[in-house]
C-alpha positions in Angstrom: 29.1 54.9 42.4 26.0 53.7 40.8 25.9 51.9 37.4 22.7 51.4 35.9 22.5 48.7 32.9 21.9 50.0 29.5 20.6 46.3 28.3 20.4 42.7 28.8 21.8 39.7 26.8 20.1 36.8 25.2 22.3 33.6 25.0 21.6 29.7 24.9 23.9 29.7 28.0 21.5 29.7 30.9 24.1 29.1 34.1 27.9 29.2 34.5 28.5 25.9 34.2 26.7 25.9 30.8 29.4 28.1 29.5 32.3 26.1 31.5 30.8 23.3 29.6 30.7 24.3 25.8 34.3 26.5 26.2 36.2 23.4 27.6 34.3 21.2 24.6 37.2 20.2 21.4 34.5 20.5 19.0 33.5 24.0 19.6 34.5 27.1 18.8 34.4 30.5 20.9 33.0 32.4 17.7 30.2 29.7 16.9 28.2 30.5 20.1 25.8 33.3 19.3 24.0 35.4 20.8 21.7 38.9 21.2 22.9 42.1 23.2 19.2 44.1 23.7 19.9 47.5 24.6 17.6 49.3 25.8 15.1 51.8 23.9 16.7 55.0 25.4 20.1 54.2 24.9 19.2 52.9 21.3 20.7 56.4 19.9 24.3 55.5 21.5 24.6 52.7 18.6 24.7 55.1 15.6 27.9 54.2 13.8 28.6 51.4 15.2 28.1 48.9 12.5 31.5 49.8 10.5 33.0 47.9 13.9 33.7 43.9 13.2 34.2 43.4 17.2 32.8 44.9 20.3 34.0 45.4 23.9 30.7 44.3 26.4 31.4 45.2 29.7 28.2 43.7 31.9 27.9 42.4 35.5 28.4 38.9 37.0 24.9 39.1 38.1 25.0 35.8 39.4 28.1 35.8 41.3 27.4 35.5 45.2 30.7 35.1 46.2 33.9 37.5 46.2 37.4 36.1 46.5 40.5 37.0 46.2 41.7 33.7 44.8 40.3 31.3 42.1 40.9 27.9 40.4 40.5 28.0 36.8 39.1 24.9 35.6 41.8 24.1 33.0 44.9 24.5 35.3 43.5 23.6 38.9 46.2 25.8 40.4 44.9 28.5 43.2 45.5 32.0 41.3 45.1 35.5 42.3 41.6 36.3 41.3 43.0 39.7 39.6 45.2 37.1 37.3 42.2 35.1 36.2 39.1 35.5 34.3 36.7 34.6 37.4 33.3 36.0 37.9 33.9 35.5 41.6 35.5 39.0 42.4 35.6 41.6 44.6 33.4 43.8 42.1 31.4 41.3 39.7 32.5 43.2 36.6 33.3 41.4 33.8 34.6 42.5 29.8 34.5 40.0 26.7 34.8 40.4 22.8 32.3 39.5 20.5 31.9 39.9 16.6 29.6 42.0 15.6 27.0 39.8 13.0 24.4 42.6 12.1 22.1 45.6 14.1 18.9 45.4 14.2 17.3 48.6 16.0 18.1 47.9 19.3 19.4 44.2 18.8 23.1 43.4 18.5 23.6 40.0 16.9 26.6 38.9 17.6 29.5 35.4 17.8 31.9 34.7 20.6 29.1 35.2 23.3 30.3 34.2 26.7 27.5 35.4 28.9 24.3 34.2 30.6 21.1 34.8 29.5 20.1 37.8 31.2 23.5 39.2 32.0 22.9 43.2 32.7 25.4 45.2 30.2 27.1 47.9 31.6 28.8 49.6 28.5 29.3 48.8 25.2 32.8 50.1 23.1 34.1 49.1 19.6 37.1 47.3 19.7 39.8 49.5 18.0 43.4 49.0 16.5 44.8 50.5 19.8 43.0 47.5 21.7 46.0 45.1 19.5 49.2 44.9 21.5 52.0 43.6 20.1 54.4 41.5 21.9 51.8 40.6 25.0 52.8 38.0 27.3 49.8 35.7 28.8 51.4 34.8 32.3 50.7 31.5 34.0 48.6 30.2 30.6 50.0 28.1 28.7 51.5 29.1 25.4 49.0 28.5 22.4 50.5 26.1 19.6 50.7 27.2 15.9 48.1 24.3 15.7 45.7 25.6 18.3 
């Protein structure tokens, strides 16, 4: 199977640990880091409609990743976990998925908050996060649970 990238992001995050960095920092959050998706010219007419959408589903490529395991350690709990039960760009296929907010369209240039990717990250796909993407009642696993003052 072949997937060919349909455009690139732009972000102040230049390497992995950048990102490692910033997310583990008390001062910041997720939504403040911002960032451009540039899609490419021909796939510029896919985007018609899709500024009614407040958040978007980016599914890109770890591009950087070199390695594939089956087990990671997530920086915040140290533990060795199941690479399929973590959020790792060290897998067995370098796929990755984030949300972002939507900020604005311009032509081919998604501004958008909540950016979690290296500059230059190949995007695979791009699709709107819906009201059948909110699940009631999830359970997070091994995380810990997140405090009303969190």
């Amino acid at each position: 199977m072949l997937v060919d990238p349909i455009g690139i992001v732009h972000s102040s995050f230049k390497t992995r640990g950048d990102i490692r960095r910033e997310r583990s920092s008390a001062a910041k959050n997720k939504e403040e880091f911002k960032g451009e998706l540039e899609i490419f010219q021909e796939f510029e007419p896919g985007l018609k409609d899709i500024n009614g959408f407040s958040h978007l589903i980016v599914i890109f490529s770890f591009h950087k990743s070199e390695q594939r395991k089956l087990y990671a350690h997530p920086p915040h709990d140290g533990k060795k976990r199941g690479v399929f039960a973590t959020r790792s760009p060290d897998r067995p296929n370098p796929i990755g998925m984030t949300i972002v907010k939507l900020l604005k369209r311009e032509g081919n240039i998604l501004k958008v908050s909540g950016i979690d990717m290296i500059e230059g990250t190949p995007i695979l796909d791009i699709k709107p996060y819906t009201r059948s993407d909110i699940k009631n009642n999830a359970s997070f696993g091994w995380l810990p649970q997140k405090k009303d003052s969190d």
